[in-house]
N, C-alpha and C positions, 0 to 999 in steps of 0.2 A: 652188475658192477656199479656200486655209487660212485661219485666221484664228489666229493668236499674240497671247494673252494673258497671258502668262508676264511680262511685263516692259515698260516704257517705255525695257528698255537695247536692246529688239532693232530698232526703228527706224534704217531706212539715211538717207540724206542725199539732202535734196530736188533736184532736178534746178538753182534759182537758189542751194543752198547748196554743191553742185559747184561751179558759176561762181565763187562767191566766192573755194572753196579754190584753186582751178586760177591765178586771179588776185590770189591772196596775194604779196606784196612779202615776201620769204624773206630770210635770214641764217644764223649759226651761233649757235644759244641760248645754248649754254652759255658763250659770250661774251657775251651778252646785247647782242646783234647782230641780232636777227630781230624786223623790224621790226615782224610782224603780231603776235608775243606781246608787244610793248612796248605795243602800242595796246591789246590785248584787258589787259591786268594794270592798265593805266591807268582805260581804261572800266568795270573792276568795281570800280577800289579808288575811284574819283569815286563811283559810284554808290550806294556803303555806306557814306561818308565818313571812308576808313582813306586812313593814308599809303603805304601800298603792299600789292600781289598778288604770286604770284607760280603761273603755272603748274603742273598735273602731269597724270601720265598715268592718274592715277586718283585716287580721293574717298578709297580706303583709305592710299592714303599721302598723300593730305593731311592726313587727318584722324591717321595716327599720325606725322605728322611736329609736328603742331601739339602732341599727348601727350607727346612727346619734348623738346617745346622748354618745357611745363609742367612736366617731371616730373624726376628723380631716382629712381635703379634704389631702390628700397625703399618707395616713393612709393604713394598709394594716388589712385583715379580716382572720383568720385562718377559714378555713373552708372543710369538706370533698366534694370531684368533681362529687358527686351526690348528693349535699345541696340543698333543695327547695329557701335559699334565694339566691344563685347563679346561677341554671337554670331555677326556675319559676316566678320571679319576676320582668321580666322586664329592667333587668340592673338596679333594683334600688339601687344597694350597691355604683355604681359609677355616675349613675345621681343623687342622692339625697343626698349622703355623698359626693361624690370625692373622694372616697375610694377602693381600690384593693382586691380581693381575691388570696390570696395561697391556693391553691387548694390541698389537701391530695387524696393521694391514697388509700382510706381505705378498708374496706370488706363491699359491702352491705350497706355502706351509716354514715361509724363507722371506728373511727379508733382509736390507743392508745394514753397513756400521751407521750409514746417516741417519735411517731411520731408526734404528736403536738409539742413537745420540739425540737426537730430538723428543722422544718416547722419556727422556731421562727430567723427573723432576726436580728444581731446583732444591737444594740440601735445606739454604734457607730461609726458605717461605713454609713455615709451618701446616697453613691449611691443607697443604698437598701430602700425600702416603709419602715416606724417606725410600727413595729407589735403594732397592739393597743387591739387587741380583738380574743377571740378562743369563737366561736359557733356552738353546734349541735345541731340536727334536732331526738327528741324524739316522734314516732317510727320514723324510717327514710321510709319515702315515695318508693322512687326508690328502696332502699333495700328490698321491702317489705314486709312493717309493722313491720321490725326488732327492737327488745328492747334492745336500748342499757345495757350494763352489768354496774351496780350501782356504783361496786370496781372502774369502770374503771373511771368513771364521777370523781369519789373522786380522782382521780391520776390526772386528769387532772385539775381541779379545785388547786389544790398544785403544777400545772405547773404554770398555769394562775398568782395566789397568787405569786409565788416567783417569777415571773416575771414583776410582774403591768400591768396583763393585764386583762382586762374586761371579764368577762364569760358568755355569752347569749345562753336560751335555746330555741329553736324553738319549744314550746311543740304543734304545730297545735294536733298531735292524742297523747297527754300524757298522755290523760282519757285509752284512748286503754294499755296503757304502765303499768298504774299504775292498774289497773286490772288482768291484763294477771299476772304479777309480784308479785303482792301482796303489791306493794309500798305505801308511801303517799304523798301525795303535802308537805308536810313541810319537808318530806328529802330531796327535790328538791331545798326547799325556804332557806336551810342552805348553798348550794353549789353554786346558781346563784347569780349574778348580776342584771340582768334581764329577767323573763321569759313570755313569751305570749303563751297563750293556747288559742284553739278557739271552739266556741260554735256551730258553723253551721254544723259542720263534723259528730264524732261519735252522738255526745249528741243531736243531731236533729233540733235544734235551726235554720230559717231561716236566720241569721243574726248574726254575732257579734264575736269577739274575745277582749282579755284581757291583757293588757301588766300590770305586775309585778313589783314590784322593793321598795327601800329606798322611804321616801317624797320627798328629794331631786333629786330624778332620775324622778317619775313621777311627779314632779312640772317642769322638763324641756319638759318632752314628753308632757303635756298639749299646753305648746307651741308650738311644734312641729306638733301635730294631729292640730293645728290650722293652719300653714303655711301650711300645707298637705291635709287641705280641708276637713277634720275628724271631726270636730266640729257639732253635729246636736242636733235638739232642743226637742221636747217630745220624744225623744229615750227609755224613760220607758218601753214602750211596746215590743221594742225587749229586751229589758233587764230581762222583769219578764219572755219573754220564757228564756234566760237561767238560773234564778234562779229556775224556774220548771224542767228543763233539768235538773240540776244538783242535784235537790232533788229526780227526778224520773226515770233517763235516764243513772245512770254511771251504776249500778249492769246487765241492760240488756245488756253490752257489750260483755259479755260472750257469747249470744247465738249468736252474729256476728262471733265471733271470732271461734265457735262450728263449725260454716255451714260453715266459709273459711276455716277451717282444713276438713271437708267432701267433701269440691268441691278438694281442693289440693287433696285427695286419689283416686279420682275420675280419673282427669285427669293425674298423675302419670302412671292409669292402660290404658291409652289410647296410643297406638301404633303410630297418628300424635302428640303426644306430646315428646318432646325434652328432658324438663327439667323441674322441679315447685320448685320455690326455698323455703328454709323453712318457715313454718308460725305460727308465735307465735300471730298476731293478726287479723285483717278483710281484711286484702292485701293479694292477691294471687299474685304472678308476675310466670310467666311461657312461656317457649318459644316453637314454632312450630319447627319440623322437616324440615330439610332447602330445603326438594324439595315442600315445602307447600308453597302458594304463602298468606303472611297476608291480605292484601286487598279480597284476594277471600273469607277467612274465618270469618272474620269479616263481609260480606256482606252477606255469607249464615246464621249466626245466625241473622245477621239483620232481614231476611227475617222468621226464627221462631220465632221473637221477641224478639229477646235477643240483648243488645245493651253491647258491652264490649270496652275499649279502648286498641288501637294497638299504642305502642310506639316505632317503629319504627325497624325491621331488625330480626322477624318474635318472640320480645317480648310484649306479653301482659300482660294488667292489670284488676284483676276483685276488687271489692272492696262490701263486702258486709254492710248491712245499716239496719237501724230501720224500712226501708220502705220495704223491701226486706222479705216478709213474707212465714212461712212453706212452704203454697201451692208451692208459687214460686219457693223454693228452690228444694222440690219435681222434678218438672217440667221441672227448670233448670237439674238436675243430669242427668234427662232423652233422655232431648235433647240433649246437650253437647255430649252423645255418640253418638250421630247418626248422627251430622255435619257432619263429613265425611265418 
């Protein structure tokens, strides 16, 4: 039995979320003729209370598509220095927009409206990038699985507003967010600009994420997912798995979120462990004791089947998943003490 911990993207598609795709009502998208993505961009954009969605084949260019449609090449991006659109993406903020990030120093991958409002350059002093945009990352990834604080989103959102500046959410794990919390998509859809959630992650979907927004914002990112190579033609099929996802896959979030708070108590009580930083959803982040070499430990769970990712300078990452079942987790707890 392997057990992959590496990510909530490595989850295949449930045996009744096949049925779904398989009996997906198909068209040509980019006509915007398919009728399973006309229902899935309806169902999210009701559910966050925006005038329309629109499909993509991934979270990274929704999310630098939503940058693009904020920005102007000279343009500078607020953002925290543990942002998945600033370290995971490629450099796409400055090859795709021509765009800059100020980077915050925040906690865990969050930071406040004062520190946003100070981050903000004056409009007119030329020599500085024109602030165009403040965005965060709901849970924050690197933070692990941290839920940003709601009050704080409303503070900074009336940073944003009083300053004319565009407000985008990276919701890739918001499903995680708005469970742990007790939240809903339309307190989110009152405070963004633009939001993109993604469907491959908690909610199991092979495929797919969702950029948010006014008609006017998604009638430009139409354009944009087209110059971006996003455009694709019966895409129905990955669409009805996330309308299935989302009708049968948010409430199980909780038992992800159960078994990364039982693996966190786990390795707390483990003597090569350092530190487990707190966890409110399916992210463990935890670091080795610095005479522990990470490469070696990583290659001895390898070796009982356990595949975990080491980010670098003896911090790892576990991430628990729809695929990741009892036994497993069992299993897991068991070996995990005995690695070393």
């Amino acid at each position: 039995m392997r057990i992959n911990l590496i990510s909530d993207t490595v989850t295949r598609p449930t045996s009744k979320m096949l049925e779904a795709m398989f009996a997906a009502k198909v068209g040509d998208d980019v006509f915007k003729k398919d009728e399973s993505i006309n229902h899935l961009e309806q169902k999210v954009a009701e559910m966050f209370g925006k005038e329309a969605a629109l499909f993509f084949p991934s979270g990274t260019m929704a999310n630098q598509t939503a940058i693009k449609i904020h920005t102007n090449p000279g343009d500078q991006v607020i953002c925290d220095k543990d942002a998945h659109i600033y370290n995971y993406e490629g450099g796409g903020v400055s090859f795709n927009s021509g765009a800059s990030c100020k980077l915050i120093d925040g906690h865990r991958g969050m930071f406040t409206a004062e520190q946003a409002k100070a981050a903000i350059n004056p409009p007119d002093f030329y020599h500085s990038p024109l602030t165009a945009l403040i965005a965060i990352e709901n849970t924050a990834n690197r933070g692990g699985g941290a839920c940003w604080d709601f009050h704080e989103i409303e503070k900074i959102h009336a940073v944003a507003r009083a300053h004319g500046l565009g407000f985008h959410l990276d919701g890739a794990r918001l499903w995680n967010a708005l469970v742990a919390k007790g939240e809903t998509p339309a307190q989110y859809g009152k405070l963004f600009d633009t939001i993109s959630v993604c469907l491959s992650k908690g909610l199991g979907c092979p495929v797919g994420s969702v950029l948010l927004g006014d008609e006017e914002t998604i009638h430009k990112a139409l354009r944009i997912r087209k110059i971006l190579g996003g455009g694709m033609r019966q895409a129905g099929y990955l669409a009805a798995a996330g309308t299935y996802a989302l009708d049968h896959h948010m409430n199980r979030l909780t038992e992800d979120h159960e078994k990364a708070k039982e693996i966190g108590k786990i390795l707390e009580s483990l003597p090569f462990i350092k530190k487990v930083e707190p966890i409110e959803t399916n992210i463990i982040i935890f670091y080795l004791q610095d005479d522990i070499d990470e490469q070696m430990f990583l290659k001895k769970l390898e070796k009982m089947g356990i595949d975990l990712i080491g980010m670098g300078s003896g911090k790892l990452r576990i991430v628990t998943h729809l695929d990741y079942t009892a036994e497993m987790h069992q299993q897991f707890l068991k070996n995990i003490q005995k690695v070393i």
